[in-house]
TIROVO-530605 format. One record per residue (C-alpha): residue in one letter; residue number from 1; y, z, x. Coordinates in steps of 0.25 Angstrom, whole numbers, m for minus. Layout:
("A",NUM,(Y,Z,X))
...
END
This chain:
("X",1,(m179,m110,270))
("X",2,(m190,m98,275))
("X",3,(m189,m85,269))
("X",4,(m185,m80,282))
("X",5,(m175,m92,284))
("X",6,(m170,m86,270))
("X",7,(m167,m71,274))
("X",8,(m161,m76,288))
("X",9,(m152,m85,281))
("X",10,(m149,m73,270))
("X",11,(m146,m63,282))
("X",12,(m137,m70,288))
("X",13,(m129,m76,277))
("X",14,(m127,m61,273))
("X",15,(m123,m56,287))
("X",16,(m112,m66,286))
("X",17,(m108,m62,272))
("X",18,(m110,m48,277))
("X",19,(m100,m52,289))
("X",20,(m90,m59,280))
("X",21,(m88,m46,272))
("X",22,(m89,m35,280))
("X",23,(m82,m40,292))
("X",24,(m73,m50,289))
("X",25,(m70,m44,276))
("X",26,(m71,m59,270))
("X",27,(m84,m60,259))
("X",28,(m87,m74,256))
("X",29,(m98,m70,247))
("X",30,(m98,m60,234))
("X",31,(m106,m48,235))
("X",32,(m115,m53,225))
("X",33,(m119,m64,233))
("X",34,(m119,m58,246))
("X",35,(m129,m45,238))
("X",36,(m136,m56,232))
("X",37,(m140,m61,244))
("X",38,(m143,m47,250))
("X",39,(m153,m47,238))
("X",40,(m160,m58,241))
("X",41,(m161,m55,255))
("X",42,(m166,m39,254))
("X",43,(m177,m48,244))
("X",44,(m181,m57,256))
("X",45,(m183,m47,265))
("X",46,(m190,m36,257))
("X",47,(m201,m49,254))
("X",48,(m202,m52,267))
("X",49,(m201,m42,277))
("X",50,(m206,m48,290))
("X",51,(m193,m54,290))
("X",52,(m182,m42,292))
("X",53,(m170,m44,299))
("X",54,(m166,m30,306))
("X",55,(m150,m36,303))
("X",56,(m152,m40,290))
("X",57,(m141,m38,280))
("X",58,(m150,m31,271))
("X",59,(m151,m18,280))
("X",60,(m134,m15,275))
("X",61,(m140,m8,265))
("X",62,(m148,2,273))
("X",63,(m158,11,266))
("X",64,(m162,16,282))
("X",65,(m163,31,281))
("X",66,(m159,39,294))
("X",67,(m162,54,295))
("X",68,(m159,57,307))
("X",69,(m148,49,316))
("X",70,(m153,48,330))
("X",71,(m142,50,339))
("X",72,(m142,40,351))
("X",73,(m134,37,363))
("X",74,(m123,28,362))
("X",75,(m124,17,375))
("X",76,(m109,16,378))
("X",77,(m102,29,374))
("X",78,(m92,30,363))
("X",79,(m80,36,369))
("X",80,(m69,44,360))
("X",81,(m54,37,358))
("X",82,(m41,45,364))
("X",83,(m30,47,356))
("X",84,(m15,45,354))
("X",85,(m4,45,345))
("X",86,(8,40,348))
("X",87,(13,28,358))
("X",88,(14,36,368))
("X",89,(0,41,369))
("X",90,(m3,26,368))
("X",91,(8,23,380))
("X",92,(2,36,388))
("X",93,(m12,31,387))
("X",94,(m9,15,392))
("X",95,(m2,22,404))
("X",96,(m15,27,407))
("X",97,(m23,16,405))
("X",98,(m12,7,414))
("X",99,(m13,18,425))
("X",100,(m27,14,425))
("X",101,(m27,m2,425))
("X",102,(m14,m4,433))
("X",103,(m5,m14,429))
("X",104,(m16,m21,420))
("X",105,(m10,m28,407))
("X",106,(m18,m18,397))
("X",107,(m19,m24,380))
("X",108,(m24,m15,370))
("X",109,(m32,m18,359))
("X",110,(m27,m10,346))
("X",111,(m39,m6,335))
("X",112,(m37,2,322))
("X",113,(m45,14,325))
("X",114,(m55,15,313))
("X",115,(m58,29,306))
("X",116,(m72,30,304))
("X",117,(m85,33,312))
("X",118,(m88,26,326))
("X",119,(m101,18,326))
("X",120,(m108,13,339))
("X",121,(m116,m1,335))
("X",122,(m125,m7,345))
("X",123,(m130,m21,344))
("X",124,(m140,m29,353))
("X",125,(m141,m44,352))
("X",126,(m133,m44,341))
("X",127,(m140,m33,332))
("X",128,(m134,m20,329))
("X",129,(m145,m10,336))
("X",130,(m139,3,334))
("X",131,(m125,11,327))
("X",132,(m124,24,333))
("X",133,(m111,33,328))
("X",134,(m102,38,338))
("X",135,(m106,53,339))
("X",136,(m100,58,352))
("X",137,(m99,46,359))
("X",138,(m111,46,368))
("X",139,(m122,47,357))
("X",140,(m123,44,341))
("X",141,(m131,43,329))
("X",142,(m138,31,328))
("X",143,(m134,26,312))
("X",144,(m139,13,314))
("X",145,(m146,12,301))
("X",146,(m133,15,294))
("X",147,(m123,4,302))
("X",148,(m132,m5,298))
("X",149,(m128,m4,282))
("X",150,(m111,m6,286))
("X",151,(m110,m21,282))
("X",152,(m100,m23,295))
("X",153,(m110,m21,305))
("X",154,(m117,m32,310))
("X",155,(m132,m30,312))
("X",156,(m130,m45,319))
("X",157,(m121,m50,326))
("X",158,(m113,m64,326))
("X",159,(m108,m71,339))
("X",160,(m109,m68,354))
("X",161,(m112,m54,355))
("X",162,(m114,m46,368))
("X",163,(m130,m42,368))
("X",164,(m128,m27,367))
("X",165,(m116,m17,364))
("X",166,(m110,m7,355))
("X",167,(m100,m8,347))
("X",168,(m91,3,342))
("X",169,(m84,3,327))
("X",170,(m81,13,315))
("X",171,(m87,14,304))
("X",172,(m79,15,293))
("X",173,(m78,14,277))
("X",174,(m67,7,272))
("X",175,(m57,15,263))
("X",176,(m60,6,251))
("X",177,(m75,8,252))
("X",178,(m72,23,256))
("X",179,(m65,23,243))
("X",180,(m75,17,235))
("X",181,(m86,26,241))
("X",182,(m77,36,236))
("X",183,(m75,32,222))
("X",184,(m91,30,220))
("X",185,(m93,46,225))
("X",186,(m83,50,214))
("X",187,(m89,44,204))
("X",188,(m101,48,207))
("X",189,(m97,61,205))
("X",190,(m97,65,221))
("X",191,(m86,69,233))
("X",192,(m77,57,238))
("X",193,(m79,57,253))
("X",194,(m67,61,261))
("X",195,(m62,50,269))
("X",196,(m69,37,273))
("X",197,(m71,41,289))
("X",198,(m81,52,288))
("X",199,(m87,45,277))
("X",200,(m91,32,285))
("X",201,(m95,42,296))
("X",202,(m104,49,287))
("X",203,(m110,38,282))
("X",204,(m116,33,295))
("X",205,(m125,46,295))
("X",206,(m131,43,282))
("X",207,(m145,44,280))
("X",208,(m148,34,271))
("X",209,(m141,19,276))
("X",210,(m141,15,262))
("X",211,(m132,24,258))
("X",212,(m123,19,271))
("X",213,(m124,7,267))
("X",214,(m118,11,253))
("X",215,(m106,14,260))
("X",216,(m93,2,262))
("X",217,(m95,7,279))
("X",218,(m89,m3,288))
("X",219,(m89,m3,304))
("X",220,(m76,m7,311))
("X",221,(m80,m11,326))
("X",222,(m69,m9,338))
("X",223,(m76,m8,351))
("X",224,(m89,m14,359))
("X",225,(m96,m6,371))
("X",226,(m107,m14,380))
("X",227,(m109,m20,393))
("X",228,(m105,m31,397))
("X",229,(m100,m37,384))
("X",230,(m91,m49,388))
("X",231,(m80,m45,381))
("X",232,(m65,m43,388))
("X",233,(m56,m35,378))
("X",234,(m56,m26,364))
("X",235,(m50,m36,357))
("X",236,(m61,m46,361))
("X",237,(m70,m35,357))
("X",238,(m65,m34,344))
("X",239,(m65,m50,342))
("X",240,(m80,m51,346))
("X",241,(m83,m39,338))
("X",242,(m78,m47,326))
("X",243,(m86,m61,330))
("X",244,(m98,m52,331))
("X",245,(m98,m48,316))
("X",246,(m94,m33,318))
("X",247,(m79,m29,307))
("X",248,(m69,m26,318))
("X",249,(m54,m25,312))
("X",250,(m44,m35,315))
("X",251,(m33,m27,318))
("X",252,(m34,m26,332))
("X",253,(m22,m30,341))
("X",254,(m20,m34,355))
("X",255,(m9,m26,362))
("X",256,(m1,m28,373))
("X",257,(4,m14,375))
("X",258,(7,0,369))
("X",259,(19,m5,360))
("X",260,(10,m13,354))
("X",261,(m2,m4,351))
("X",262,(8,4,345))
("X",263,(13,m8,336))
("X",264,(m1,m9,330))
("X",265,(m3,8,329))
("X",266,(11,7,323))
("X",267,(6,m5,313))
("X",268,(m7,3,308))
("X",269,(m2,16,306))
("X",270,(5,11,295))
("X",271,(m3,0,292))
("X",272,(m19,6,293))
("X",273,(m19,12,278))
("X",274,(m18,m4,275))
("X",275,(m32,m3,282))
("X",276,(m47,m2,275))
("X",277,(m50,9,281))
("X",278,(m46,20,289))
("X",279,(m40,21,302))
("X",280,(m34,32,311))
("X",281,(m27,25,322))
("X",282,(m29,13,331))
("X",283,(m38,11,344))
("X",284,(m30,4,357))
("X",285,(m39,m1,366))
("X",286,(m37,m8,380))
("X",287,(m39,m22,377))
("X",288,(m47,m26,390))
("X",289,(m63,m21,391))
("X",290,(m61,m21,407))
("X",291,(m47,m13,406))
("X",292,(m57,m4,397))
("X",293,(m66,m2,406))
("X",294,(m56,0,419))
("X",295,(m51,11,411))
("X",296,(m65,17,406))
("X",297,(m67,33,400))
("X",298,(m63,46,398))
("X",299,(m72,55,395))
("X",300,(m70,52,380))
("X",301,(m62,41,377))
("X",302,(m58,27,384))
("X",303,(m46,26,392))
("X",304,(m46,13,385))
("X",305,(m41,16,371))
("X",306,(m33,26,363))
("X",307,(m33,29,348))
("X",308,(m20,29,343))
("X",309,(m19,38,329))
("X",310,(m9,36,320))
("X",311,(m3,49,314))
("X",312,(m10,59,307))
("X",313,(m11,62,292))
("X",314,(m4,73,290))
("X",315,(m6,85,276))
("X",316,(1,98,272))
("X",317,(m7,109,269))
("X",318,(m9,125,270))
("X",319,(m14,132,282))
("X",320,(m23,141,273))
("X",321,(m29,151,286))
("X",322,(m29,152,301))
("X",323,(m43,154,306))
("X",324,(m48,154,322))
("X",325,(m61,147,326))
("X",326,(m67,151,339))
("X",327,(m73,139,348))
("X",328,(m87,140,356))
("X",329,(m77,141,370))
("X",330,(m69,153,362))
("X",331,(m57,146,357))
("X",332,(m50,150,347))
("X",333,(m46,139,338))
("X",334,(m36,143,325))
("X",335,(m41,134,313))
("X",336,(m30,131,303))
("X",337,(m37,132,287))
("X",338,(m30,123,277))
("X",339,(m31,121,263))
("X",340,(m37,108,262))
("X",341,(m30,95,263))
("X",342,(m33,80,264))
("X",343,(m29,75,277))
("X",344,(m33,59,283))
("X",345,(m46,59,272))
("X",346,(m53,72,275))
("X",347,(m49,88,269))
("X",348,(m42,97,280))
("X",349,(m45,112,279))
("X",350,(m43,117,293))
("X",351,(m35,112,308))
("X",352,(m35,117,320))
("X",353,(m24,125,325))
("X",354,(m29,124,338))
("X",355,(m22,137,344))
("X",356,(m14,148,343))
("X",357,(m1,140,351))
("X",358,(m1,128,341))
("X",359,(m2,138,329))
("X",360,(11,144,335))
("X",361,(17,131,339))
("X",362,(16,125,324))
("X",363,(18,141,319))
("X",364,(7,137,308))
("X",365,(2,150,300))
("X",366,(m7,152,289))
("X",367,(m1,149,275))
("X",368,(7,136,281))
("X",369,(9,122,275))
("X",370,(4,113,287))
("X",371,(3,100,290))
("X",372,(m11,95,295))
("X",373,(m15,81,303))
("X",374,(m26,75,308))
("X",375,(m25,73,323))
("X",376,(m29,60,325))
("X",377,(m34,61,309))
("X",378,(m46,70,314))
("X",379,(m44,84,318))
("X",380,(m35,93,308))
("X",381,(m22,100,313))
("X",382,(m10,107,308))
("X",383,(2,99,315))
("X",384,(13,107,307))
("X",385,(18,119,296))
("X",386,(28,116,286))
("X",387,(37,127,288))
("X",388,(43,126,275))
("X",389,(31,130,267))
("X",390,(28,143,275))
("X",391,(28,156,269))
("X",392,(39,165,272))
("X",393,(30,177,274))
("X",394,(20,167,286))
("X",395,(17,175,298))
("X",396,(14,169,311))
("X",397,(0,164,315))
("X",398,(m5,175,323))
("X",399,(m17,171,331))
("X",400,(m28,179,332))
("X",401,(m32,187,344))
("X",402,(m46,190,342))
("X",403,(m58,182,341))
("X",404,(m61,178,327))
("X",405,(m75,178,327))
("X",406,(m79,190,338))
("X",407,(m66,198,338))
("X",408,(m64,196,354))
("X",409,(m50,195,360))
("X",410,(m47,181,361))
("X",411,(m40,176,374))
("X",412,(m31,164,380))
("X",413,(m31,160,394))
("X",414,(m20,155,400))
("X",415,(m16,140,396))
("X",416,(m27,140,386))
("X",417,(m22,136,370))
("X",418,(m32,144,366))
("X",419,(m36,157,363))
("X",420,(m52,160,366))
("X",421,(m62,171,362))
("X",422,(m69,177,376))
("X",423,(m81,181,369))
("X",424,(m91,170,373))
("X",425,(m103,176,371))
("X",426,(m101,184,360))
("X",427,(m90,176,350))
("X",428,(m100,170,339))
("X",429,(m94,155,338))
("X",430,(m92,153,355))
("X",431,(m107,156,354))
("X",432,(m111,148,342))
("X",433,(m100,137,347))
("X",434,(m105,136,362))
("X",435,(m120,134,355))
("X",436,(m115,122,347))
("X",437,(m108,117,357))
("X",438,(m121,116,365))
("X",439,(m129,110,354))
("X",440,(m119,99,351))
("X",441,(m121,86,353))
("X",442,(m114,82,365))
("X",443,(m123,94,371))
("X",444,(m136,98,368))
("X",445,(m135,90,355))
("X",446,(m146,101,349))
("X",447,(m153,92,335))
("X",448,(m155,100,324))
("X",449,(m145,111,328))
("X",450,(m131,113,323))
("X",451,(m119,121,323))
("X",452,(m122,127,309))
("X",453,(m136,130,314))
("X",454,(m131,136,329))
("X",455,(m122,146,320))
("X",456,(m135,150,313))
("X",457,(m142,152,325))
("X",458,(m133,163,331))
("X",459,(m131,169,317))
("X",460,(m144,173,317))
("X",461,(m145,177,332))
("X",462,(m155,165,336))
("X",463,(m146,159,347))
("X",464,(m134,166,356))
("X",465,(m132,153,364))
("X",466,(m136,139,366))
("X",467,(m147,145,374))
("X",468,(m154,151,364))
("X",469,(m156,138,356))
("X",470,(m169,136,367))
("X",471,(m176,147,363))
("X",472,(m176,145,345))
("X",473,(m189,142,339))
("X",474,(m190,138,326))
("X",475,(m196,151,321))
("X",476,(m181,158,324))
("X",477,(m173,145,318))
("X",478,(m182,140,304))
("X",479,(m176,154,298))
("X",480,(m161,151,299))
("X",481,(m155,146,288))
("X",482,(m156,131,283))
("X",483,(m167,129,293))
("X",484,(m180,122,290))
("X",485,(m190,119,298))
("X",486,(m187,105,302))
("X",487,(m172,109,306))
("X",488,(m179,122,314))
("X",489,(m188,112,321))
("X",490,(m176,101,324))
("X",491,(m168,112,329))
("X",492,(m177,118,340))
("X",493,(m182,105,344))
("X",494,(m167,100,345))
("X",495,(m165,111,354))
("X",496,(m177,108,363))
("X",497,(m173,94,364))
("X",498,(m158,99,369))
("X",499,(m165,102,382))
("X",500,(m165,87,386))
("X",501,(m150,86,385))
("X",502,(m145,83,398))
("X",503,(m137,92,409))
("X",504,(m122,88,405))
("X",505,(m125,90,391))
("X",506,(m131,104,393))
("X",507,(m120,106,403))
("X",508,(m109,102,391))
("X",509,(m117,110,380))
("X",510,(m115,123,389))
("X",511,(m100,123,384))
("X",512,(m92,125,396))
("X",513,(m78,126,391))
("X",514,(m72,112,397))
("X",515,(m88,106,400))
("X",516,(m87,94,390))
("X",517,(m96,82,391))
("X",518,(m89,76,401))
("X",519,(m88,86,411))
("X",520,(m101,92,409))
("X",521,(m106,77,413))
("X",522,(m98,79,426))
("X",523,(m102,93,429))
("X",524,(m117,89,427))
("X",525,(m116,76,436))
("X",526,(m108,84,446))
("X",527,(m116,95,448))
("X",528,(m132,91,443))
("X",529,(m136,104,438))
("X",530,(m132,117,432))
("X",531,(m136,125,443))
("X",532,(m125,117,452))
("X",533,(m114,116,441))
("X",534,(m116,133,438))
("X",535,(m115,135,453))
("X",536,(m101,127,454))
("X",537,(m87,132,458))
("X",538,(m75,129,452))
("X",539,(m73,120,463))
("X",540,(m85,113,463))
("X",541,(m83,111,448))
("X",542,(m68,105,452))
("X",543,(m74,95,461))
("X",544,(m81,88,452))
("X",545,(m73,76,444))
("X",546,(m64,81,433))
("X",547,(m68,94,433))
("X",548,(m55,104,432))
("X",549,(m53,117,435))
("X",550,(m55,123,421))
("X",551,(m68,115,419))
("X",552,(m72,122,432))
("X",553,(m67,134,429))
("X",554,(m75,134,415))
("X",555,(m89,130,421))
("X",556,(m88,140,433))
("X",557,(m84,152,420))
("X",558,(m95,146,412))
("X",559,(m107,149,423))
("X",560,(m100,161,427))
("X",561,(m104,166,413))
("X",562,(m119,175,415))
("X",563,(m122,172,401))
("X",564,(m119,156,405))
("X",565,(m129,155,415))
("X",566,(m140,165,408))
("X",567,(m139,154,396))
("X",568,(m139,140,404))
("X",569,(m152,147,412))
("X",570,(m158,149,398))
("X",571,(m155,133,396))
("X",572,(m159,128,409))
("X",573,(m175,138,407))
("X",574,(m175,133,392))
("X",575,(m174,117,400))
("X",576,(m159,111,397))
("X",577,(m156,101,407))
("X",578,(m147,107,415))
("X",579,(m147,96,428))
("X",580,(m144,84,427))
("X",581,(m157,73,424))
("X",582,(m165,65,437))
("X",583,(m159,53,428))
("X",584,(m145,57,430))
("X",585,(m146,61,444))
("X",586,(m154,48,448))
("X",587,(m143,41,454))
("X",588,(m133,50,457))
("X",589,(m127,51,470))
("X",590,(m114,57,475))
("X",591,(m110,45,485))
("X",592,(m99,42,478))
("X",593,(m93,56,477))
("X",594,(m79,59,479))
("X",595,(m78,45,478))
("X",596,(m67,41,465))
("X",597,(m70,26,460))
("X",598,(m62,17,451))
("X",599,(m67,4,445))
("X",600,(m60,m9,439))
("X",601,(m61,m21,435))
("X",602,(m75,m29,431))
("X",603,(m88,m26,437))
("X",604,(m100,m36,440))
("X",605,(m114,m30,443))
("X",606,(m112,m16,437))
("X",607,(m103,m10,423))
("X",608,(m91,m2,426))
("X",609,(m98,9,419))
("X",610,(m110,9,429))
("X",611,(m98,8,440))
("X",612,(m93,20,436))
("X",613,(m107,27,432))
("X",614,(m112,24,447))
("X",615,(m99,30,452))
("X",616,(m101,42,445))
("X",617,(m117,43,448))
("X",618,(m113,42,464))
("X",619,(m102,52,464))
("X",620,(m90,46,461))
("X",621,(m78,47,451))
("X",622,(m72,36,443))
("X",623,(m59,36,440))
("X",624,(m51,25,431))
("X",625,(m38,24,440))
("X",626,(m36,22,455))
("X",627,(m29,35,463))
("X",628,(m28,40,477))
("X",629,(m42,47,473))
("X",630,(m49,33,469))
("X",631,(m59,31,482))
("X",632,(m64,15,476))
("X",633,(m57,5,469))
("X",634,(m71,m2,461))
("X",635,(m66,m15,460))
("X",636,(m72,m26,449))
("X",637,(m66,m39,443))
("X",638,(m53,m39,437))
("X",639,(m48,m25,444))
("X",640,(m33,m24,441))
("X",641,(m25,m28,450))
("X",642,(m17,m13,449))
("X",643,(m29,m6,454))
("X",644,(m31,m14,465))
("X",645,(m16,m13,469))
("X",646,(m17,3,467))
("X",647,(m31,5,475))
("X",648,(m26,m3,487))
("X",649,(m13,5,487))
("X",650,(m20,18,486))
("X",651,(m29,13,496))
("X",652,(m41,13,487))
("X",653,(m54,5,492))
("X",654,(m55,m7,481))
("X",655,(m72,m10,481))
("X",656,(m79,m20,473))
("X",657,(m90,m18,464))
("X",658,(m103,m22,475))
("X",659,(m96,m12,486))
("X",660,(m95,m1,476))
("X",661,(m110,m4,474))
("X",662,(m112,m5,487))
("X",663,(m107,9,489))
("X",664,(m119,14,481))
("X",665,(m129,5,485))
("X",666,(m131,m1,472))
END
């Protein structure tokens, strides 16, 4: 046997021993064996390096050092889960799906829903290419380098794999080895961490990979995003996962029905602290890709699936002070102040109290004894006051009236929860808010510039808006606190490049009050051009697709505002982009306006996502259910036969693929 024939034949014998024990949990070789033989092989390949394999075992133990994560779009977005907590949320939400498929027979796949941090892994021709974490869903840090060291992803694959796709997991460290991890720290003398989620998600930003790779990280894999992947349903999804090498649970069940989701939420809640690891709820899923697809997108999550979370932990403690936080749109937000308490593995100081009816509601007061969840185990609350501990001299919560931080009169229009400060332009943390807010990274997504930074900024009299951030040099910044001259450099040129941010973006940055992402996307396309957009009525605005009256009414304020307009016609001399590019106009017609489309079944010469993109690029809405306002029925393979049925009662025109083509001369 050749050298090379050696280390091929050491590679893969490991891969399979690697296989064996991190993702079928079944070792049929000691770990003295299976080192020994890492031994031998790191030997071969340090001797002879013309032979390196770029999947070879040895690289689990990293020693790659990243300073900086690129951040990098992710091909097929990664959406956000809705979620419920009872049955009937469960039962509301298959109406809803039902109203859209008809009289379809819908199963449902049922998942544990894994507590950890969300990975994106890319393979190509059976190579893991790229791992890219979460981050807001349409773009991540690229921690390649560190997946690489977790045992229980496969840099090769095994089987019949599709040549390209994504597959979605969590990466999480089981409690044993969090446990473990735990024990070595306080030995050594250091602070345990505080619970096994944020601990795995800090790990993946690690410089140092070795040091990853010191870590028992796992990666548990529950969904695949591609074209044209061949595969029929979840559950199908799950299997071939498994057959491809990847550590997918076995717990997943078929279900025929809400009754029996509820049987498996019912079984794990009680059951999941029998589990290795930990787990906040369960993911039901339409079993059926094509049922999927039928019912598509919000503009965060897919109509497709719910998380179900089980109930929340619940502590006791004292509500030590009532304090009020003012938001970058002027809200007022009371924050409850607690003395510390362990709550679901992290240390709770402060809850929202979210305005001044809930405080009156619960009749909480400083000096209580209350009781704190986790909604959905992430965001802190105070659910209740025992009444029993309360001090017979207790006064009423008496909300403020005034603006904690610039002393104006704070108001509360009508039908409004909260109360706000008016003072736009002159109340410190709306200024500083609606600056980091427009340096965020769904925005301007500004390098080198932070919030901490953005508050040092207008301390020292440097920036009074997000316009101001065009005009500093690095003489005015490199004498700030903290500031070197490599962060002073970053920081300018970080601004510099925020300039090639597209329209929508900058349009979203702006922070009209009710202008999210997806609106501003909408309002861009609609109207091309600030110019257009700032000269729009109300009822202009209103015409355009899902666009409300109070969104209307809030842009209309927003460029009614001198100060406004003086500081976008500062950003539009300083170059933002503030139309949209020849690329995104290239193509865009409005033949199919006010024209409504709805699209089912299975599509030959083009995806259901380029259906509904060339819809949209022409003019048109898409819309997932059929209604007296639905103009064309787009009709593929395997249409339902209850949308058929409605579309011809409604007197719907029902076209097939080639004559909706046709219509665009494709």
């Amino acid at each position: 046997m050749s050298i090379e024939q050696k280390m091929t034949s050491l590679r893969n014998e490991l891969r399979e021993h690697n296989y064996k024990y991190y993702v079928l949990d079944e070792p049929s070789i000691s770990d003295y064996e299976f080192d020994m033989k890492l031994k031998e092989l790191q030997t071969l390949e340090a001797e002879y390096p013309g032979f390196q394999d770029p999947t070879s075992p040895t690289l689990r133990v990293g020693g790659m050092v990243t300073k900086n994560f690129e951040t990098v779009p992710h091909e097929h977005r990664m959406y956000s889960l809705d979620n419920s907590y009872s049955k009937e949320d469960l039962e509301d939400w298959e109406k809803r799906i039902q109203r859209i498929l008809g009289d379809a027979e819908v199963e449902f796949t049922c998942e544990l829903k894994y507590d950890g941090a969300s990975i994106s892994l890319t393979y190509e021709n059976g190579f893991l290419v790229k791992a890219v974490t979460r981050g807001d869903g349409f773009q991540g840090d690229d921690v390649t380098n560190n997946i690489k060291t977790i045992k229980s992803v496969p840099l090769q694959l095994k089987g019949d794999y599709p040549s390209k796709f994504d597959i979605r997991g969590e990466i999480i460290l089981t409690l044993e080895g969090f446990a473990k991890m735990n024990a070595e720290r306080v030995e050594a003398g250091e602070d345990p961490y505080m619970n096994p989620r944020n601990t795995a998600s800090g790990s993946l930003k690690l410089q140092d990979s070795a040091l990853v790779a010191q870590r028992p990280l796992e990666c548990l894999l529950y969904s695949i995003a591609g074209d044209n992947l061949g595969l029929t349903s979840q559950f199908e999804v799950l299997e071939k996962a498994r057959v491809w090498g990847f550590k997918v649970p076995a717990v997943a069940k078929l279900c025929k029905s809400t009754a029996e989701v509820m049987q498996f939420t019912d079984y794990w809640a009680i059951h999941r602290h029998e589990l290795p690891y930990e787990t906040d709820g369960v993911v039901v899923k339409v079993n059926s890709i094509q049922q999927q697809e039928e019912l598509g997108y919000t503009a965060k999550s897919p109509r497709w699936a719910m998380a179900y979370k089980f109930k929340a932990e619940q502590a006791t403690t004292t509500l030590n002070k009532i304090t009020y936080q003012v938001g970058r749109t002027g809200a007022i937000t009371p924050v409850a102040n607690l003395a510390p308490v362990l709550l679901a593995g992290t240390t709770v100081k402060r809850a929202s109290l979210h305005n001044a009816d809930q405080i009156a509601k619960i009749d909480v007061r400083e000096g209580d004894t209350v009781f704190v969840e986790k909604g959905g185990e992430i965001i802190p609350k105070i659910v209740g006051v025992d009444f029993t501990k309360r001090s017979v001299d207790s006064e009423p919560t008496k909300y403020i009236e005034n603006c904690p931080e610039c002393g104006t009169e704070l108001i509360r229009k009508e039908g409004e929860a909260q109360h706000f400060c008016p003072n736009d332009i002159g109340c410190p943390p709306q200024i500083t808010g609606r600056i980091q807010h427009f340096i965020s990274r769904k925005a301007m997504d500004i390098e080198g510039l932070g919030g901490e930074t953005v508050e040092l900024l207008f301390k020292e009299g440097l920036i009074g808006n997000y316009a101001d951030l065009y005009i500093l040099t690095k003489e005015q910044i490199l004498p700030l606190e903290r500031m070197a001259d490599k962060s002073a450099e970053n920081l300018v040129n970080g601004v510099q490049a925020s300039k090639a941010i597209p329209f929508e973006r900058v349009l979203f940055a702006l922070g009209i009050r009710y202008v999210g992402e997806t609106v501003a996307k909408k309002l861009a396309k609609a109207f091309k051009d600030i110019e257009a957009l700032m000269a729009a009525s109300e009822e202009d605005l209103v015409a355009v697709d899902e666009i409300g009256e109070r969104i209307a009414a809030s842009v209309v304020s927003f460029f009614s505002e001198p100060a406004n307009v003086a500081i976008i016609e500062r950003l539009k001399s300083y170059g933002l982009q503030f139309s949209l590019s020849e690329a995104q106009l290239e193509n865009q017609t409005e033949l199919l306006k006010g024209n409504t489309f709805v699209i089912s079944g299975v599509f030959e010469t083009i995806s259901r996502n380029d259906l509904k993109k060339l819809i949209e690029d022409n003019g048109g809405k898409v819309s997932s259910s059929i209604s007296s306002k639905t103009n064309f029925l787009v009709a593929g393979d395997n249409m339902g036969p209850s949308k058929r049925t409605k579309a011809e009662g409604l007197g719907v025109p029902i076209i097939s693929e080639q004559e909706f083509l046709q219509k665009l001369n494709v």
